[in-house]
N, C-alpha and C positions, 0 to 999 in steps of 0.2 A: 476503563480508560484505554485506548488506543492510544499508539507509541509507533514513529517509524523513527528506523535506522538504517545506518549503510549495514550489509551484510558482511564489510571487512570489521567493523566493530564486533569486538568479545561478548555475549551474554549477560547480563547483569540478573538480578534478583527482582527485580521487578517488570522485566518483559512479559510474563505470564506465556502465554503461548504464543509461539514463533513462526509468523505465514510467510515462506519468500514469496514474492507477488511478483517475482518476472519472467518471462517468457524463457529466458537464457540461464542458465546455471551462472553463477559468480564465477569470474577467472580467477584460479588462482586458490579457492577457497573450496575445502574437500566437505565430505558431509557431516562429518566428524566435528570439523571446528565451527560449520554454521549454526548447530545447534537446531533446525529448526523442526519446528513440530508436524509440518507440511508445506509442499512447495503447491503453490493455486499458479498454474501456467494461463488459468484459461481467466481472471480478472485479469492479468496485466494488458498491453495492449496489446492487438491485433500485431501480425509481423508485417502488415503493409505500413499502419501509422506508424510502427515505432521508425520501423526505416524513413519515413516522410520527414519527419520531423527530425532526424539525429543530433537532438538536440544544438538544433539553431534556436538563440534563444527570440528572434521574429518571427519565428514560428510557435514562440510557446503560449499566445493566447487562442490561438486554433487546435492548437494539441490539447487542449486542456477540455476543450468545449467537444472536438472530436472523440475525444477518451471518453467524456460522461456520456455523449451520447451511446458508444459501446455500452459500457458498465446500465443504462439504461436498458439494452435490450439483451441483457447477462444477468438478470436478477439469479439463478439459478446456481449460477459460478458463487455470487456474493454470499447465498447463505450459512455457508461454513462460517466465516466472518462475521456477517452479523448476530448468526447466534452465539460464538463464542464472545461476543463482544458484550454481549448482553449479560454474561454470567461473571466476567473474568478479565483481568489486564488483557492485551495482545498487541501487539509488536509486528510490525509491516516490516519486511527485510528489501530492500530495494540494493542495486549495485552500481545505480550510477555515481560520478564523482559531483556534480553538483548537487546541493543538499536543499536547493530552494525550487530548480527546476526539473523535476522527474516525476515518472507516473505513479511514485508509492504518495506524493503529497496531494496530488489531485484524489487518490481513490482516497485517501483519509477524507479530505474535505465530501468526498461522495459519500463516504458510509456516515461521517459527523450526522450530515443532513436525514439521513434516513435512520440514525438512532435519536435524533432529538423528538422530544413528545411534539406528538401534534398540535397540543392547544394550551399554550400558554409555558409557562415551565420554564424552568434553567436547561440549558444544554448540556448534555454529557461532558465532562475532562478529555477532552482530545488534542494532542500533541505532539511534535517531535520531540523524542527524547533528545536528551544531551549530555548522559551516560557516557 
């Protein structure tokens, strides 16, 4: 099961392992209280999109489709993620303050797609926590 969170929320018991997924360290928040298991700088987005887009939200169906096509030619960045994804809970750690429009809920719906079986099948439990 995948899980994203703001990175100002506390740890819980079923995060499994903790990926901050953005480019920028959280303000505010030491490494001590993030808890996380690894920061991946290199899935979040590019530092030209994130600026493009700062979050205007008429911007965010181009952000979203500009971000997968990164994350498309990043397979390499992803596989920490997908393999631990495969084995064990994990927990996308994002710092933005909107919780619907940000790059940790696009890269979910990206890895969703690429751990659902190919042919036929239920799709994995994938979700924002709300821990």
């Amino acid at each position: 099961m995948i899980h994203i969170k703001r990175a100002y929320e506390p740890p819980a018991r079923g995060d499994g392992l903790r990926f901050l997924v953005e480019r920028l360290w959280p303000r505010g928040v030491s490494k001590s209280q993030l808890h996380a298991d690894a920061w991946l700088k290199d899935v979040a987005p590019s530092t030209a999109l994130r600026t493009w887009y700062g979050h205007q939200l008429e911007r965010w169906p181009a952000f979203r489709a500009r971000y997968r096509s990164e994350l498309r030619h990043n397979k390499r960045a992803l596989a920490p993620l997908l393999a631990a994804a495969k084995r064990r809970n994990v927990t996308l750690l994002y710092a933005a303050r909107d919780e619907a429009h940000n790059s940790a809920v696009v890269l979910l719906e990206f890895l969703e797609r690429n751990l659902a079986p190919r042919r036929g099948g239920a799709r994995r439990g994938v979700r924002a926590s709300s821990e």
